[in-house]
Structures are given as structure tokens and as C-alpha cells.
N, C-alpha and C positions, 0 to 999 in steps of 0.2 A: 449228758449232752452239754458240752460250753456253752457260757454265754453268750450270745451271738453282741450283743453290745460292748463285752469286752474284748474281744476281736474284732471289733472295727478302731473301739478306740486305742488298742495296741498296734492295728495297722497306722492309723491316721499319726501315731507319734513317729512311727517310724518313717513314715513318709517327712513328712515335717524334717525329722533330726538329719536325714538325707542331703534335704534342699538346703539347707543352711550349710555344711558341710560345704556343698556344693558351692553355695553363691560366694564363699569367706574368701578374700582375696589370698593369694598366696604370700608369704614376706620374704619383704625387699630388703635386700643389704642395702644401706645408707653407703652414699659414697662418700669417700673421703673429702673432707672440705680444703686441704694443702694440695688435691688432686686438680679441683675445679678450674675450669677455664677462666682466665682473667683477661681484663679489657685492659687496653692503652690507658697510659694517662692522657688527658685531654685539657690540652691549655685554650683557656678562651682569654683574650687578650681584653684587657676593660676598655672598656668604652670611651674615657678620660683621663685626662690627665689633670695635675693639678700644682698649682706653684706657686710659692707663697711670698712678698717681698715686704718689706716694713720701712714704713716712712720714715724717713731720716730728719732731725733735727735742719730745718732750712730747707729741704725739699717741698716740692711741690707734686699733688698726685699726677698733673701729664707727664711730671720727669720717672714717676714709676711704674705708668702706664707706655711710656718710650722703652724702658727697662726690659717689659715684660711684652715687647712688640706688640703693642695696640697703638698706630701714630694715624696722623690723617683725617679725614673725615668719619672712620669709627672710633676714634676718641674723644673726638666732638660730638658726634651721637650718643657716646656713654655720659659722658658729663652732663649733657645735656639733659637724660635719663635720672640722675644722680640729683639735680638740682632740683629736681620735683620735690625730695626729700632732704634735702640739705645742701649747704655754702661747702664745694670741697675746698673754699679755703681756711674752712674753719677745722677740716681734717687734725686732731694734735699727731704731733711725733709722737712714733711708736705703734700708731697703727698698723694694724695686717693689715693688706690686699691680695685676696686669692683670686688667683686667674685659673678657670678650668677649660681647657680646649678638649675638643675630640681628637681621640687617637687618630680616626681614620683617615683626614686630611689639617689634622693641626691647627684648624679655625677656633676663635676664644668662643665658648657658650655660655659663660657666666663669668661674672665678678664678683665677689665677695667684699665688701669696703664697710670694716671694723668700725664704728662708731667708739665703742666706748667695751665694756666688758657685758653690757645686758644688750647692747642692741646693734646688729649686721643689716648694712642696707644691700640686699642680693638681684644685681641687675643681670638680667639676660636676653638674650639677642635672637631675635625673631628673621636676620635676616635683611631690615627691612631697619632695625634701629633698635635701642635698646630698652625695655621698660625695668622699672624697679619695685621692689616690696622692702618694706622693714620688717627684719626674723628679731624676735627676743626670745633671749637666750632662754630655756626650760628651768625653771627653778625646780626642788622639791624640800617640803617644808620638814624639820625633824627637831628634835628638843633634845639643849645638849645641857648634862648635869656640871657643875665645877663647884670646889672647893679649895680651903687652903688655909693655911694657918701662918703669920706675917711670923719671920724668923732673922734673926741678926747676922745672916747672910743679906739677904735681901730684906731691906727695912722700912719697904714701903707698898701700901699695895699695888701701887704701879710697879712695882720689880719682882713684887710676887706671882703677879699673873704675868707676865710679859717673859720674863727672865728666868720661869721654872725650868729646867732641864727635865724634869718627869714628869711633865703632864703632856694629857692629851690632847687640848686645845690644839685647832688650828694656830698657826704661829699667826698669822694674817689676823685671826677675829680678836686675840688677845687683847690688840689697844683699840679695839674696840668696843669690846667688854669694858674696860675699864673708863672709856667717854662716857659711855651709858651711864656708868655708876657713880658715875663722876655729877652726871648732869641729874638722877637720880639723888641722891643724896645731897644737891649742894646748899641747901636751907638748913641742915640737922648737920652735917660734916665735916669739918674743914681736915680733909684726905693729909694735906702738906704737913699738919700740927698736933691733928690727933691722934692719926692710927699710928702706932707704936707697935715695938716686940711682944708676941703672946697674943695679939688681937686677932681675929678670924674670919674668913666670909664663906657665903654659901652663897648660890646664885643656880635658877634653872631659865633659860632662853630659848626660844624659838630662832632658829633662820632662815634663811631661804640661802641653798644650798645649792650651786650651777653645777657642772655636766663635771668640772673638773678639779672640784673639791673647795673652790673659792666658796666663799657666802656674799651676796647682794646686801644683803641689811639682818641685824637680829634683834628678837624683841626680848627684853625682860621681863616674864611672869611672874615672875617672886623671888626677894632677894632678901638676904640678911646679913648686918653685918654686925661684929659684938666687936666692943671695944672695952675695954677697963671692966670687964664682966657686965657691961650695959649690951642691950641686944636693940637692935637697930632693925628691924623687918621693914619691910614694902612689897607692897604686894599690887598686882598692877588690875583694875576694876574698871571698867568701861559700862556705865551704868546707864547713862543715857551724852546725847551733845554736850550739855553743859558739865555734865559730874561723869569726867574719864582721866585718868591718872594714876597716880600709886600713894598708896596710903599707909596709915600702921593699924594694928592691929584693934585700935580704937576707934576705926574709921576717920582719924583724920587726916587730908591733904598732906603730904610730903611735900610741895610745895610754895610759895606763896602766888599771890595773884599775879603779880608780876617777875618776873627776872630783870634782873639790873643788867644785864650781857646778850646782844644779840647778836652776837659773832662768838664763835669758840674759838678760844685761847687769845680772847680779847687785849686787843695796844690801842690803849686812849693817845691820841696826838693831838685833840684840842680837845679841853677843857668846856663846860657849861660859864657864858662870862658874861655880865649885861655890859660892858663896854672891852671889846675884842678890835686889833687890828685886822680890817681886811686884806690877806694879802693881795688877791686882785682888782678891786675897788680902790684900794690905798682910801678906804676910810674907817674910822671908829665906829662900830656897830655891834648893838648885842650879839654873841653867841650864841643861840636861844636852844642849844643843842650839845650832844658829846659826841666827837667823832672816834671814829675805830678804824687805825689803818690796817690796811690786809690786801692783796693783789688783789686783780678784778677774777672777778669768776668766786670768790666764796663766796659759799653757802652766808646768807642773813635770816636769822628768825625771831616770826615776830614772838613779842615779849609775852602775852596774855592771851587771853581768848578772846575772839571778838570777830567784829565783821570789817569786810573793807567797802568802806566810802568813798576810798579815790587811787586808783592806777594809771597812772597817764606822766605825762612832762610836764612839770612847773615851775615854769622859770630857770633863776639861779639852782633850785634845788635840783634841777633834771629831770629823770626819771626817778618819778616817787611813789609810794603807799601810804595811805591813810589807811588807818584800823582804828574804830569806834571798837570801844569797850565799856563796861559796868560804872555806875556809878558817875557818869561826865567825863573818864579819862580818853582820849587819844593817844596815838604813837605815830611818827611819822619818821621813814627810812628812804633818804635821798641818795641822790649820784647815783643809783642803781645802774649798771651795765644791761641788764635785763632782769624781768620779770620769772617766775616760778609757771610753770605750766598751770593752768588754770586758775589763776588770779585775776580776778576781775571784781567789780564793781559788786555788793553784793554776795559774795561769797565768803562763807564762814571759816573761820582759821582758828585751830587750838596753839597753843602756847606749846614753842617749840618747832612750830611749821614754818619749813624752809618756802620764804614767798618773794624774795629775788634774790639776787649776785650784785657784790659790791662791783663800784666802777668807779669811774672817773667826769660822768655826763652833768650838763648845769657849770656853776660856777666851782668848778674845783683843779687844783693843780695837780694831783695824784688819786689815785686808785682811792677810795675810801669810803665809809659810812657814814652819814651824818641820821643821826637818831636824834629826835626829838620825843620828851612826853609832857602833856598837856593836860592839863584841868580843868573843867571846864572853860575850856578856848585859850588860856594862860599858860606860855610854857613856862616849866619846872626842872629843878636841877633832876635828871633821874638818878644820878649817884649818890645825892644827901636827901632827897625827900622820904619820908614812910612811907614804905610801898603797901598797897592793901593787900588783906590776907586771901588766899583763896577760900573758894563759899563753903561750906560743911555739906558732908552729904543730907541729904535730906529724908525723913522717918521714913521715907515709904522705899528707899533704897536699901535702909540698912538690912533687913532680913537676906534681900539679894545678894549683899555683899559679903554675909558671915559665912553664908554658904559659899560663895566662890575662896574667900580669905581660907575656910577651913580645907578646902580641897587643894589651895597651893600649899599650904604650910606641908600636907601630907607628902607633896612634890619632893618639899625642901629636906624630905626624912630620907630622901633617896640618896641624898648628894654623896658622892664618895669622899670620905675624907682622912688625912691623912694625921691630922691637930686632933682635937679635944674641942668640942664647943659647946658653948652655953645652952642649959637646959633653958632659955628662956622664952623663945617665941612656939609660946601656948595662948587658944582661946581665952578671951577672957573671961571671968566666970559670970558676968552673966551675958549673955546670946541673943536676950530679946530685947536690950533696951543698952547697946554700948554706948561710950562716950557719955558714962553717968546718967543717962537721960532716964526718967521713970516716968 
């Protein structure tokens, strides 16, 4: 007699293998995809327009606001928008103005008015009148490597970085690079005398980098340059407020305490004199100072580290700064055109801090700088006096600093280079106690 449990469960699979069979969908040809139905193309018209015009040498912006048909009382309502945030007549030529209307009846909805390359003051119309915002421009930050070897084509480092044909610098940051290293290096280098054929540099910098390949500003991390087979480093250490700058590999200052130049690419036109004609007094009177001429609007910076004591009008000097520093010294920078955004009474300034714009305000007959440096309360010639050296770092930074110094040097291994350069800038051998100190 069969199993009766293996006859159910020979039934039960066959049941089973049935329903599946059953339930399996049938297959489907795939249809052809060059068969498929296709849509219209469908144009949507934008919603703007947009149109760009640039201030002319001698223009005024209503003459490019009439240009660009905004006249009447909605141009007086933009300006008037505009002035919350700036003088448009201090607009320079060359500026954009984008005017954006809508398609659908041609009305302006925005203005776009260029300041400068970091900052777009963007006004738009409610209607009712115009309000405005300041847009700055998106930087993003990146590190760029360079190197080079100074060749009797080009004999100078100014022509080797500037003038390479195969490099890949931005052409724009080149002479800029070379200020940096310029202003870097100018207590240990004289660039004009020293560097010669065979000499070499290496250099790694941060920038800040806008939308359309320009750079805003770059920083030097660590630089080297060899000359006569001498190796030149600086490495750049921000330790605390008083101890930030660029050093050598012994920890000390690459700088001095002071700079004898507070304008770049400094032109003395008066001398320090204790009896000088005044040419607007028409009398003999100390020149207690060196002046530096230059249009209005340069950059001035101050010499040293230090605080400011006084920003305001004084007198014949005009618009002035006082900056207390170390030791009893003073600095004081006249005729100023205007002041540096955040300068005021009380605020700390490093050596090198642009803190106003030369002018012509006070007792002066042209554009210019009058620098004064003081000693306790006595001014001094700054071009023949000893300037003081800047301070050493101090023991309890150096450990911080070997560790940063040895992580740039590793930077400076990256640099591509084209020359041969000196095996020289290595730790020194001892780590715990640089600058001879035990």
C-alpha cells in the first residue's frame, strides 16, 4: 500500500508548481526606443533681461542710467537708493552697470552698480522705490606651488616670475608675487644687486580666488630663496598678536621693528630738515618729517606694530594717525585723503597694515605723505636714525613654531621645478632649543 503522506506531499508540489506557472506573467517585447512617441520642443521665454553698460572716463552714472532708459523720478529714486551705500560720484570709470528688466513688459527690476572687483551694490525696485544690498564677490581659497631658476634670458627675479612664457601662474598674480617677496625679504635682500644668474626661488601661497579666475589677495606660507648657494627661507608663523610674521629657520624675524617706507615704491619729495622753507607759510620752519609723493587714494602702511592714539584732523597736518609703539617710539601719517576701514582710536595695527590713503588735506599743496617718527615725544630723521630690531620669539613659542616651520618646509618639497636647488633649507639639528639657546 503507498504512503499516503507521500501522496499528499507529491500532490501538494504539484499543486504548487501549477500556480506559479500560472501566476508568471507572460514576456513582453520591449518596444523599440527610435519608435517612442516624442514631445515638442517647448520654449519658455526667461523671465529677464539683462544689459550691461560701463562708465566712461568723464561720465556720470544719470548719463548711464538715461543710456540705459531709467530718467525722471525713477532715477532719482535709484540714486537715492544707492546713496544709502555709497557717493555715485565717487563711481571710477570702467565700472559695470547692469540693468535687468522683465521680458514681459520691459520695466527695470534691478541694477547692478560695480563698486570695485570684490564688491556689487544690487538695487531693486519694489514698485514703490528702490532699496539696495552690498553682494561680495565669492572668493575660494586654494595653494598655489612656484618655482624657478633666475637665467640670462631673464636676469632678474622680477622677469623671471613675470616674464616666464611657461609657467603657470596667473599672469595677473605674478607682480604680485614678486611685491610680497619683495616686501618679505627687504631687510636680508637687495633683489636689484643681489640676485644674479644661477640663483633660485621656491615659493608656496594661498589666495583667495573669485568666480573668474582673478585673485583678491595672496598669502606667502613659505618661501625660499638661494642665492650664491646661500639659502634664504621664511616661513610665515602667526604665534600670538605680538609674534606673527615670517622668520628663518632659526626662528628669527625677517624683518626689523620698523620699515623705513610706508608707501610702496616709495618718492621722497621733502626731506627730514630742522630749518625747511615753507612753501605755504612762506616761512623757515623745521621739517620734522619725510614726505612721500604718490596720488591720493594709495595705500599708506603703518611702519611697526602698535596701537593708534589718534585719528581725526590736525591742523596744518590734516587728516592724521598716531600709532604708539614699543619702547617710546611714535609714527605719525598726515594729509591723509581718508582713513582705512576700522581705524580708530585704540585699535591694534601690525606692520604692514594699510590704515589710510595718501591726500592732499591740512597744509599741503599736492597729493602726498608726510611721515613723521618720534622718540620719545622728539621727532627723528627715519631715514638715518637706527631703527629697532624686531622682538625674538619667545621660549614658550619656539616648540610651536618648529612644528609649523617643519610642515612648511615639507610644502616647499613639492614645488615643481625646473633649476636645480639648494639642498639647504633643513631643520636645524637641534629642535628643542633653536637660536643656540640651551
Amino acid at each position: 500500500m503507498p504512503n499516503p503522506y507521500k501522496v499528499i506531499s507529491l500532490v501538494l508540489i504539484a499543486a504548487f508548481s501549477l500556480g506559479a506557472v500560472t501566476l508568471m506573467p507572460a514576456r513582453v517585447e520591449e518596444p523599440d526606443p527610435s519608435e517612442a512617441p516624442r514631445l515638442s520642443v517647448i520654449y519658455a521665454a526667461p523671465v529677464e533681461r539683462a544689459e550691461t553698460h560701463v562708465l566712461r572716463s568723464g561720465q556720470t552714472l544719470s548719463t548711464v542710467l538715461a543710456q540705459a532708459r531709467i530718467t525722471g523720478q525713477e532715477a532719482a529714486n535709484l540714486l537715492l537708493g544707492l546713496r544709502e551705500h555709497m557717493d555715485p560720484r565717487r563711481i571710477p570709470p570702467g565700472a559695470e552697470i547692469t540693468v535687468r528688466r522683465w521680458s514681459r513688459d520691459d520695466r527695470p527690476r534691478a541694477v547692478e552698480v560695480q563698486l570695485d572687483a570684490d564688491r556689487t551694490v544690487r538695487l531693486t525696485s519694489d514698485g514703490l522705490g528702490w532699496s539696495g544690498r552690498v553682494v561680495i564677490t565669492p572668493t575660494q581659497i586654494d595653494t598655489v606651488y612656484a618655482g624657478g631658476t633666475i637665467e640670462r634670458e631673464r636676469p632678474s627675479l622680477y622677469e623671471t616670475i613675470v616674464f616666464d612664457m611657461e609657467s603657470e601662474l596667473n599672469p595677473k598674480e605674478r607682480p604680485m608675487l614678486v611685491n610680497e617677496l619683495a616686501s618679505i625679504y627687504e631687510y636680508q635682500l637687495e633683489f636689484s644687486r643681489e640676485i644674479q644668474v644661477g640663483d633660485s626661488y621656491r615659493v608656496v601661497y594661498e589666495r583667495e580666488r573669485r568666480p573668474d579666475g582673478s585673485s583678491r589677495r595672496i598669502n606667502i606660507i613659505t618661501a625660499e630663496i638661494i642665492t650664491r648657494g646661500k639659502s634664504f627661507p621664511a616661513i610665515w608663523f602667526e604665534g600670538n598678536q605680538d609674534h606673527r610674521g615670517y622668520y628663518d629657520m632659526e626662528a628669527r624675524p625677517l624683518r626689523n621693528g620698523f620699515s623705513k617706507y610706508p608707501v610702496d615704491f616709495a618718492r621722497i619729495t621733502s626731506a627730514y630738515n630742522p630749518r625747511r622753507y615753507h612753501p605755504i607759510l612762506g616761512v623757515y620752519r623745521a621739517h620734522q618729517g619725510t614726505d612721500f609723493g604718490g596720488r591720493t587714494g594709495t595705500p599708506v602702511k603703518v611702519t611697526a606694530n602698535g596701537t593708534v592714539t589718534f585719528a581725526g584732523t590736525n591742523g596744518g597736518y590734516g587728516r592724521m594717525i598716531e600709532v604708539r609703539h614699543i619702547n617710546g617710539y611714535t609714527t605719525r601719517y598726515a594729509h591723509l585723503s581718508r582713513f582705512a576701514s576700522g581705524i580708530r582710536v585704540g585699535v591694534r595695527v601690525q606692520q604692514k597694515d594699510v590704515i589710510g590713503y595718501i591726500g592732499s588735506t591740512g597744509l599741503a599743496t599736492a597729493p602726498h605723505l608726510h611721515y613723521e617718527l618720534r622718540k620719545n615725544g622728539r621727532a627723528v630723521n627715519a631715514m638715518t636714525i637706527e631703527l629697532p630690531k624686531a622682538p625674538q620669539l619667545p621660549k614658550e613659542l619656539r616648540d610651536e613654531f618648529m612644528a609649523v616651520a617643519t610642515e612648511r618646509l615639507a610644502l616647499l618639497g613639492r614645488v615643481p621645478s625646473r633649476g636645480q636647488f639648494a639642498e639647504s633649507v633643513t631643520p636645524p639639528k637641534s629642535q628643542a632649543h633653536p637660536a643656540g639657546e640651551t
